[in-house]
C-alpha positions in Angstrom: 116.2 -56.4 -81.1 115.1 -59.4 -80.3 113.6 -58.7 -76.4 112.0 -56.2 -75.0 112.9 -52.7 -75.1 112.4 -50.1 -72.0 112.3 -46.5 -72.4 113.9 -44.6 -69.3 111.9 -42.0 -68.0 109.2 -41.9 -71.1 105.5 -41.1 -70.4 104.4 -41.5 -73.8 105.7 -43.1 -77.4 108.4 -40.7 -78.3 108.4 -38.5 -81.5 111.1 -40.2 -83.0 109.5 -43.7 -83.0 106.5 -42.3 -84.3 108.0 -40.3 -87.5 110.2 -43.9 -88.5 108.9 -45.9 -91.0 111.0 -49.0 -90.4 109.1 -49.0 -86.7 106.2 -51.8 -86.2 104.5 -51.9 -82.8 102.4 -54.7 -81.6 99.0 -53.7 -82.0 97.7 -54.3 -78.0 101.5 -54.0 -76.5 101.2 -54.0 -72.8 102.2 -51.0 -71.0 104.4 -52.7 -67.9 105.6 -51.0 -64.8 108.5 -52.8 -62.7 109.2 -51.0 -59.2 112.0 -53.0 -58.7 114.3 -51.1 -61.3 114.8 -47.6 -62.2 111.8 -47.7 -65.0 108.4 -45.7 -65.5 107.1 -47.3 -68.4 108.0 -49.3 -70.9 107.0 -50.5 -74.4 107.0 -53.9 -75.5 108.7 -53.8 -79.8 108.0 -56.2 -83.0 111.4 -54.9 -83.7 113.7 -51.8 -85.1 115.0 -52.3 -88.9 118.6 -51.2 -89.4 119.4 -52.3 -85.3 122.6 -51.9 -84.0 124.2 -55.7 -84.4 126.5 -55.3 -81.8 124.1 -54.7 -79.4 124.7 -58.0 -77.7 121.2 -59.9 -76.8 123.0 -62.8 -75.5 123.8 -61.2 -72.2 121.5 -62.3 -69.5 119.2 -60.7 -66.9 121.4 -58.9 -64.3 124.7 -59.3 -66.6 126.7 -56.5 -67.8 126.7 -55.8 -71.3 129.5 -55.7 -73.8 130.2 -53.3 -76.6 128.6 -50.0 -76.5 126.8 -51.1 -73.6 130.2 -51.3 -71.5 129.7 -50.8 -67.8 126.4 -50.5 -67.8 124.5 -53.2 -65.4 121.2 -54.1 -63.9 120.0 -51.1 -61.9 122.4 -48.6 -63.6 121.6 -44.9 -63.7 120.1 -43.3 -66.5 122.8 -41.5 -68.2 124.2 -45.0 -69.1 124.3 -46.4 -73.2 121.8 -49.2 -71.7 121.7 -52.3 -69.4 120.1 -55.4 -69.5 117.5 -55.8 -67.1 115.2 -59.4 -66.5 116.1 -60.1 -70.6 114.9 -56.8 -71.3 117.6 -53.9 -72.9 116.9 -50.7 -71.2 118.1 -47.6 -73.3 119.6 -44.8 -71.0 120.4 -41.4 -71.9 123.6 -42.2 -73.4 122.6 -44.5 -76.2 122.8 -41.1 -78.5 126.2 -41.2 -78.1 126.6 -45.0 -78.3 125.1 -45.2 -81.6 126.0 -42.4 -83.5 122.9 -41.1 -85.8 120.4 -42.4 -84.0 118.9 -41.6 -80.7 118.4 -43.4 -77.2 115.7 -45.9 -78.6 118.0 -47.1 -81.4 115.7 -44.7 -83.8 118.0 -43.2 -87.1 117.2 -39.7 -86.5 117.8 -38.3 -89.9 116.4 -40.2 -92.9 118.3 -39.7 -96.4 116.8 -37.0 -97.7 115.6 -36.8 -101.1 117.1 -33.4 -101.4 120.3 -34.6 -99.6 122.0 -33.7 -103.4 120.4 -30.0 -103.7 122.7 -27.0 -102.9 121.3 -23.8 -101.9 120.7 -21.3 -105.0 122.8 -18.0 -105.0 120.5 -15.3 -103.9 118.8 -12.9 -106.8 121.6 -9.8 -106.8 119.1 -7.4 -106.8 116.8 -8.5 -104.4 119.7 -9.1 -102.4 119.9 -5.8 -102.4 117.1 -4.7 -101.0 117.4 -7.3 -98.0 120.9 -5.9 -97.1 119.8 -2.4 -97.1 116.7 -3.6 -94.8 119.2 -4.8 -92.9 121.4 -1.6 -92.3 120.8 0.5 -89.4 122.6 3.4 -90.6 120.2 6.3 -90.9 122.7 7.6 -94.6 121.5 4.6 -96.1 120.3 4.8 -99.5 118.5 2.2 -101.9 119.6 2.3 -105.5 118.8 -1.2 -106.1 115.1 -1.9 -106.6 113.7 -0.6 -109.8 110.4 1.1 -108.4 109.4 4.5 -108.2 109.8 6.7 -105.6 108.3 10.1 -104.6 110.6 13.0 -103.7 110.3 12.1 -99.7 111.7 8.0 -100.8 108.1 6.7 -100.2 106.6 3.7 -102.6 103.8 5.9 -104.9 100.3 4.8 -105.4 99.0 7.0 -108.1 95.8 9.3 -107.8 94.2 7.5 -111.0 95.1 4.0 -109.4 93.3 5.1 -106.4 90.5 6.4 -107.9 90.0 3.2 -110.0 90.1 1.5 -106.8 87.5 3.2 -105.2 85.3 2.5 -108.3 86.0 -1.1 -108.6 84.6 -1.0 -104.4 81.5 0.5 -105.3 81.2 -2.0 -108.1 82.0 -4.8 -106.6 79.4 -7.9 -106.4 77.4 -6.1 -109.5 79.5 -5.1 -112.2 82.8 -6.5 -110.4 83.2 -9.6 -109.3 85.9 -12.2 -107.7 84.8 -14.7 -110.4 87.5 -16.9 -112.5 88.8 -14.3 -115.5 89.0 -15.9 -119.2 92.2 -18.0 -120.5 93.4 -14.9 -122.4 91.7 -12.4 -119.7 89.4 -10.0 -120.7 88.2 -8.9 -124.4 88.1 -5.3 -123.5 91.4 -5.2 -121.7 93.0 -6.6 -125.1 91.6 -3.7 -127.6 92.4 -1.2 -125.3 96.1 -2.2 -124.6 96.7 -2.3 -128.5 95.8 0.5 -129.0 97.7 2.1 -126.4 100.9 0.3 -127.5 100.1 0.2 -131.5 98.5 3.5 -131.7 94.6 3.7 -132.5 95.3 4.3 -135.9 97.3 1.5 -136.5 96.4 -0.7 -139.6 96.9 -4.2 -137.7 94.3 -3.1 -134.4 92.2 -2.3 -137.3 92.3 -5.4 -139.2 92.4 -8.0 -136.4 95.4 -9.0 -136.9 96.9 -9.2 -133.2 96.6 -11.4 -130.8 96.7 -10.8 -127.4 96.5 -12.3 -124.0 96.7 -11.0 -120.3 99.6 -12.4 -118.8 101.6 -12.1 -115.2 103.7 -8.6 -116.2 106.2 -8.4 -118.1 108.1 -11.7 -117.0 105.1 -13.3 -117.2 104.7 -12.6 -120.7 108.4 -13.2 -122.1 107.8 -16.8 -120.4 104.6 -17.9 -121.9 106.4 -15.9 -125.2 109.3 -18.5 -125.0 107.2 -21.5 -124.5 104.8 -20.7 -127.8 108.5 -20.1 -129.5 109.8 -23.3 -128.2 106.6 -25.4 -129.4 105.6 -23.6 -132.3 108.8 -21.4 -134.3 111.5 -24.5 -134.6 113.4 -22.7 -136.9 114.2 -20.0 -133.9 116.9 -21.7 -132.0 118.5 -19.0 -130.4 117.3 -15.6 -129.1 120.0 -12.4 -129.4 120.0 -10.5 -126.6 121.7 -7.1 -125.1 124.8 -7.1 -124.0 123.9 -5.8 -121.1 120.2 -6.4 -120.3 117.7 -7.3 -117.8 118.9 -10.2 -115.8 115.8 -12.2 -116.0 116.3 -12.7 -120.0 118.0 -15.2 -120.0 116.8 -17.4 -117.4 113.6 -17.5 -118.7 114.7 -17.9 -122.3 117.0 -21.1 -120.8 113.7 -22.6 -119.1 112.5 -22.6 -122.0 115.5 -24.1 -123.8 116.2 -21.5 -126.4 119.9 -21.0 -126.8 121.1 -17.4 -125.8 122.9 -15.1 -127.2 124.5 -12.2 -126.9 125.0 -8.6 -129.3 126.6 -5.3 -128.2 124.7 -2.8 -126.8 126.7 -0.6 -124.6 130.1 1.1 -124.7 131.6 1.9 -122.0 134.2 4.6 -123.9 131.7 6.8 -124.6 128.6 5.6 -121.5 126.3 5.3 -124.7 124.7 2.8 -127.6 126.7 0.8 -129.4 125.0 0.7 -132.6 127.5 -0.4 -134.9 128.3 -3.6 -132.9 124.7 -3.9 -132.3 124.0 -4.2 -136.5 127.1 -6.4 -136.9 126.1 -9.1 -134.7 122.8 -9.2 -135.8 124.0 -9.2 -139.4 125.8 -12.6 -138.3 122.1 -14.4 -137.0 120.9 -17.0 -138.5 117.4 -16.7 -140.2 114.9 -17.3 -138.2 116.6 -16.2 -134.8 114.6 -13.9 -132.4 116.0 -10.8 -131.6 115.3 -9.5 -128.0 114.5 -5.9 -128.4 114.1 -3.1 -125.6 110.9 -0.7 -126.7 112.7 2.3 -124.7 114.4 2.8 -121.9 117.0 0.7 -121.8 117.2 -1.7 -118.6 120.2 -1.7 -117.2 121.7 1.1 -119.4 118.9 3.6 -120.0 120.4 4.1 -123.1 118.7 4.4 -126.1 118.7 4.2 -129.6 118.3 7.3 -132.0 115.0 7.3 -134.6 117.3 7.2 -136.9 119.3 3.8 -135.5 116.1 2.5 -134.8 115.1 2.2 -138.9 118.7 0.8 -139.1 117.8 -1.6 -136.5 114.6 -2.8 -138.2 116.0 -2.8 -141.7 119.0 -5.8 -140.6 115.7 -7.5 -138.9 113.5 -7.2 -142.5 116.9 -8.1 -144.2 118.1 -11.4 -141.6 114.5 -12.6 -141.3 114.7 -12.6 -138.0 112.0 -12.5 -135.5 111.6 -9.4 -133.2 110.8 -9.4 -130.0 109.9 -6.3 -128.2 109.6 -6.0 -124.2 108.0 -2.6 -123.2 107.9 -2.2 -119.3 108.2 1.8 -119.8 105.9 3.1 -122.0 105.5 6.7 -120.5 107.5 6.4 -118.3 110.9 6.9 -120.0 110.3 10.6 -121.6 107.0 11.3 -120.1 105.3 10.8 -123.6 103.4 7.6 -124.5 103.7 8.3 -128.4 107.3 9.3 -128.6 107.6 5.7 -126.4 105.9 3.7 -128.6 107.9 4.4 -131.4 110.0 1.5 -132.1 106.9 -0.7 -131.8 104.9 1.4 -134.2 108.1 1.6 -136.7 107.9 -2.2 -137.0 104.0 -2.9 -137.3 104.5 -0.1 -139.9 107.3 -1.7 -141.6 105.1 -5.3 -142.1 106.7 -7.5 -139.7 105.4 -10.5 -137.9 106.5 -9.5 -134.4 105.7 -10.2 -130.6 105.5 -7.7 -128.0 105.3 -8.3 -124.3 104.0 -5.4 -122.4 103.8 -4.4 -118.2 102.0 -1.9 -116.4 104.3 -2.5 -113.4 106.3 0.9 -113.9 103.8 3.2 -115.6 100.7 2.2 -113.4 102.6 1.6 -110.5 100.9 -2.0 -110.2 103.9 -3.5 -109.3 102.0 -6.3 -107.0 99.3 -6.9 -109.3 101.4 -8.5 -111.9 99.1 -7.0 -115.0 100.7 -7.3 -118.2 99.9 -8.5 -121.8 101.1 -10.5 -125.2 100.7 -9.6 -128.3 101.3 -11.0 -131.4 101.5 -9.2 -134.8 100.6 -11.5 -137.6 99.7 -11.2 -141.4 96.1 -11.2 -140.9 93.3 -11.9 -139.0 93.0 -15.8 -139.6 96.5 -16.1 -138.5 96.1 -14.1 -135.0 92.9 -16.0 -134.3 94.9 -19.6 -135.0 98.2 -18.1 -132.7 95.5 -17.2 -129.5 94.4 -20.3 -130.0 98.1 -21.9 -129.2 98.5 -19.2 -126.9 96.3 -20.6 -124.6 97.2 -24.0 -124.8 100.4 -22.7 -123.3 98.7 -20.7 -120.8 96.3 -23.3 -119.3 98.8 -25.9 -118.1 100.9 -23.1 -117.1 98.6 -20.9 -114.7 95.0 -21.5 -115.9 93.9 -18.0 -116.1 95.5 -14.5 -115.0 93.9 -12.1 -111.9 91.5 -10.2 -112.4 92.3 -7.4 -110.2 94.9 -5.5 -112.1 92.7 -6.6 -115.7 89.9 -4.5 -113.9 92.1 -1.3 -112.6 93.7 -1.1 -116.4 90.3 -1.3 -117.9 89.1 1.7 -116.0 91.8 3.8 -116.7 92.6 3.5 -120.5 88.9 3.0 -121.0 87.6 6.5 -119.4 89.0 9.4 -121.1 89.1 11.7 -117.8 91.2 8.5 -115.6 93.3 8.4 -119.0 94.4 12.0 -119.0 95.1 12.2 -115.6 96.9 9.3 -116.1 99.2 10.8 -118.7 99.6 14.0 -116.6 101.1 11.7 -114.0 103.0 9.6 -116.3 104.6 13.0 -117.2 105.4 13.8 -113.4 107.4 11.1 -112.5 109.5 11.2 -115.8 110.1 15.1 -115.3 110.9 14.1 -111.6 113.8 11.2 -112.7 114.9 14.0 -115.0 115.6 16.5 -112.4 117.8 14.0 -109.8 119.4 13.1 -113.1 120.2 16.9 -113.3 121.0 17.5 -110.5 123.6 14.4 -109.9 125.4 15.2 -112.8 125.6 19.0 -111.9 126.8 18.1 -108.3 129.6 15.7 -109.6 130.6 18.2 -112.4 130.5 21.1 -109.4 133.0 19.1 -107.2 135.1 18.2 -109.8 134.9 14.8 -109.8 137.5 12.9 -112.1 135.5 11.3 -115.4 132.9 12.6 -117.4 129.2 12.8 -116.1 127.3 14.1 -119.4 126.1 10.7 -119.8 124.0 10.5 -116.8 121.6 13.1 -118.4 121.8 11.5 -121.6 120.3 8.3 -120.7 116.5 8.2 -119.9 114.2 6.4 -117.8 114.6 4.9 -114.6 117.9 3.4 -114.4 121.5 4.8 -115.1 124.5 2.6 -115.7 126.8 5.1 -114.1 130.4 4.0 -115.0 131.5 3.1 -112.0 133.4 0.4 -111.4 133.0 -2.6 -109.0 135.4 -1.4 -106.7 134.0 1.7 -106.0 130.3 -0.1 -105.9 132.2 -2.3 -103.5 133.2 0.7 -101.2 129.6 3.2 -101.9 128.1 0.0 -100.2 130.6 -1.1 -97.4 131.6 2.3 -96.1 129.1 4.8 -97.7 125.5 2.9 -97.0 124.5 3.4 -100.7 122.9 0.3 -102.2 123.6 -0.6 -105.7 124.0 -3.2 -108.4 127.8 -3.8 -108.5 127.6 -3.4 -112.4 127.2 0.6 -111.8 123.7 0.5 -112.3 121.6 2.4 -110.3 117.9 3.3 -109.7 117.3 7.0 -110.2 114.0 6.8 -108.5 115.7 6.5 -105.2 117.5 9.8 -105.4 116.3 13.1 -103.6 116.7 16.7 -103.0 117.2 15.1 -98.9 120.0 12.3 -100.0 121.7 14.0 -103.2 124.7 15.6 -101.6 125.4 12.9 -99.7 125.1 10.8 -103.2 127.8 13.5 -104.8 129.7 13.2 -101.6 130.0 9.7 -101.8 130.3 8.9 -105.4 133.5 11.9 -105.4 135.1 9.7 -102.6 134.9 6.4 -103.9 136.1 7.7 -107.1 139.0 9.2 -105.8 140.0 6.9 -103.8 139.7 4.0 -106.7 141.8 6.3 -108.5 139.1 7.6 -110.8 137.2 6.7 -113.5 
C-alpha cells in the first residue's frame, strides 16, 4: 500500500494474512503501540499484491479519505472502511464491505480454486437409497434397495462358517497368519481352490494348467483390472455387449477403461422374462472380436435367467461371432441354493473350448461383503499361454493397487480348503436361497390373494436376490414418498429385505400404488 498498515483491535497476525501467498512481511517488523489513537497493535507491511488502487495514499495524516474510505477520519471508530492516521491507513471493521472479496486487511479471501470448474457428481442411485431410508424416521420403513442379505428379523448375516474361520485365523495369527504384504496375484492356494469351485474339479483346463488367476477387489475389482488387460492387450475387442438391463457399475468401469459399450436385449417386459431371441440377434450383429458381458446366474437387476437349453444357443452365436465371453459370477450358490447347477454356464463354455474370462465374488455367497475378496480367471489354450496372460495380469495389477488383502484370501482358504467348513458352508448356502424363495412365495401369493391388477407369476419365476417387479416409476415414486418402501425406481427390488414382520404391509402397499397408478 505504500505506508503502513494498522490492524484495529488485532492481538496477533490474523489467519487470513497468513494463508495469502501474495503477503511479504518484513522479517524484524516492529510491533508499535500509539495511545494517542484508537489502536492495539499494529503491523508494519512490504506490501499486499492485487491492492485496492483506489485506496488513496496521498491523503495526509489527520485528513479524511476519499473513495471507499469516505467519512472516515483520524480517530474514527472502528466500524469505519479505514482512516488515515500519522501517514498510516488504519483498516476498520468495515473494509469487508468496502472491498468486496477481501477482508478488513485488504486480504482476497477466496483464492481461485483449482476446482472452481468441477460440479458436484449425481449421487450413486442405489446408495442413495440406502441414505434416504437412514434417513426416515417412519417405523413402516422398508429397505429394498441394497443388494445384501438379510435374516428373517432384517438383520445383516454373518455366517456360522465365516465365524468359525474367524476364530481360527485368531488362534493362528502371528504363526501360521500373519499381517504381512500378500503376493501380486494373492495367494497360490486361494487360486486352485476357487477354480475348482467355479470350473468344477474335474474340469480339463484346472487339470492342465491352463487358467490363470489372480485375487482381486470383488467382483468390481475384477471386471476393472479385466478391462484394463482388454484395453492393453485384445485391440481387436473395441466394444463390450452388454444386458439390456444390467448391473449399473458395467459400464462405468468398461468406459474408464475406454472400451465402447454396447447394448443387447435381455429383458421383456410383456412377458417379466428373458428375451432370448433379441438377445441371439444382437449378438449375431457383433463384430469379431467383441466381448460379450455374460451373467453366470442370477440375473442382476432382472433375476432372470436363461434356460440350459438357451444357454448352448447362447454359446453356439459366441463359438460362431468369435467373440470373447465374459462371465461375472457374484452368485454362485446363492441363486438356487446349488453350487453345480450355478456353475453351469461357466462349465458349458470351458467344455465347449473357448478362451474366456471370468470374474468371480464371494461378496453374496460368503457374506464378505467388506472384505472385498474376489478373483480373475482366465481360460486359455494351454498352459504356456496362462502363464504368459498372469504375467500381464500383474503388470496391470501393480500400478493399480500393488497387491490385494489378505484378510478375506485367508477366510476363503479355510473354508473351501476344509471339507467339514465347506459342507457347512453349502448347507448355509442352501438356507438363504430357500429363505429368498419363500418371501418370493409368499409376495406373489399375497398380491394374487388381494387381487391385485397384473400378473405376479413372474416374481417366482425369477431367482436369486433381486426381482425386477414390473412396476413402474410412478408407483416406485409413490411406494417411496407415501409408503416408506425403499426401492430402485426401475422396479427392482432386493428380496433379501422382505419378511414374515413386513410382507403384508409390502402386499398392502404394492396393491395401493398399483391401483392408484391405474395398474400394471
Amino acid at each position: 500500500l505504500g505506508s503502513s498498515v494498522f490492524l484495529e483491535g488485532s492481538s496477533s497476525l490474523p489467519p487470513s494474512l497468513l494463508a495469502c501467498p501474495d503477503l511479504v512481511v518484513c522479517p524484524g517488523t516492529a510491533m508499535l503501540r500509539r495511545a494517542a489513537e484508537p489502536l492495539a497493535e499494529a503491523i508494519k507491511l512490504a506490501g499486499i499484491c492485487r491492492a485496492p488502487r483506489h485506496a488513496a495514499p496521498s491523503v495526509g495524516a489527520g485528513q479524511q479519505a476519499t473513495g471507499p474510505f469516505a467519512a472516515a477520519a483520524d480517530g474514527a471508530d472502528t466500524g469505519s472502511a479505514g482512516y488515515w492516521a500519522a501517514g498510516a491507513l488504519v483498516l476498520g471493521a468495515g473494509a469487508a464491505a468496502a472491498f468486496p472479496g477481501r477482508d478488513r486487511w485488504g486480504v482476497p479471501q477466496c483464492q481461485a480454486s483449482m476446482f472452481a470448474h468441477m460440479t458436484e457428481a449425481p449421487p450413486d442411485p442405489i446408495l442413495r437409497t440406502a441414505t434416504d431410508y437412514a434417513a426416515d424416521s417412519d417405523p413402516r420403513k422398508v429397505n429394498l434397495g441394497i443388494g445384501a442379505y438379510r435374516t428373517e428379523e432384517g438383520k445383516p448375516y454373518v455366517l456360522d462358517v465365516v465365524r468359525d474361520a474367524e476364530f481360527d485365523m485368531l488362534r493362528e495369527l502371528g504363526t501360521k497368519v500373519n499381517k504381512e504384504y500378500s503376493t501380486i496375484d494373492g495367494p497360490a492356494p486361494l487360486k486352485k481352490l476357487t477354480q475348482e469351485l467355479v470350473f468344477g474339479e474335474t474340469s480339463s483346463a484346472v487339470k492342465e494348467g491352463r487358467i490363470c488367476s489372480v485375487q482381486a477387489l470383488s467382483g468390481t475389482g475384477s471386471l476393472r483390472v479385466c478391462a484394463e488387460f482388454m484395453k492393453v492387450h485384445l485391440p481387436e475387442a473395441k466394444q463390450i455387449w452388454i444386458s439390456d438391463p444390467t448391473w449399473g457399475n458395467h459400464f462405468a468401469i468398461f468406459k474408464k477403461a475406454g472400451i465402447e459399450t454396447k447394448t443387447y436385449p435381455y429383458f421383456n417386459p410383456k412377458t417379466n422374462g428373458f428375451d432370448c431371441d433379441g438377445m441371439i440377434k444382437a449378438l449375431k450383429s457383433a463384430a469379431p472380436g467383441s466381448i460379450v458381458l455374460l451373467h453366470a446366474c442370477a440375473h442382476n437387476p432382472t433375476g432372470v435367467d436363461p434356460t440350459e437349453a438357451q444357454w448352448k444357443k447362447i454359446a453356439a452365436v459366441c463359438k460362431e461371432r468369435k467373440l470373447i465371453p465374459l462371465m461375472d459370477s457374484a452368485y454362485q450358490g446363492y441363486a438356487s441354493g446349488d453350487l453345480d447347477k450355478d456353475a453351469f454356464a461357466i462349465r458349458l463354455f470351458e467344455q465347449m473350448g473357448f478362451e474366456f474370462f471370468l470374474c468371480q465374488s464371494f461378496a453374496k455367497n460368503l457374506g464378505l461383503y467388506g472384505e472385498r475378496i474376489g478373483m480373475l480367471h482366465v481360460v486359455c489354450s494351454d498352459a504356456d499361454r496362462a502363464k504368459t496372460v498372469l504375467s500381464q495380469l500383474k503388470l496391470v495389477i501393480r500400478p493399480m493397487y500393488s497387491n490385494p488383502p489378505i484378510h478375506g484370501a485367508h477366510l476363503v482358504m479355510k473354508i473351501l480348503g476344509d471339507k467339514e467348513r465347506f459342507e457347512s458352508w453349502k448347507k448355509q448356502l442352501s438356507d438363504m436361497a430357500n429363505r429368498i424363495h419363500e418371501v418370493r412365495t409368499l409376495l406373489r401369493t399375497g398380491l394374487e390373494k388381494k387381487g391385485t391388477p397384473g400378473t405376479w407369476d413372474h416374481i417366482t419365476s425369477q431367482i436369486g436376490m433381486f426381482s425386477y417387479t414390473g412396476l413402474t416409476e410412478p408407483m416406485c415414486e409413490r411406494l417411496i414418498q407415501e409408503h416408506h418402501i425403499y426401492l430402485l425406481k426401475s422396479g427392482r427390488i432386493s428380496m433379501a429385505g422382505l419378511n414374515k414382520s413386513n410382507m403384508q404391509y409390502m402386499v398392502d402397499s404394492v396393491d395401493e400404488v398399483v391401483r392408484h397408478c391405474g395398474g400394471r
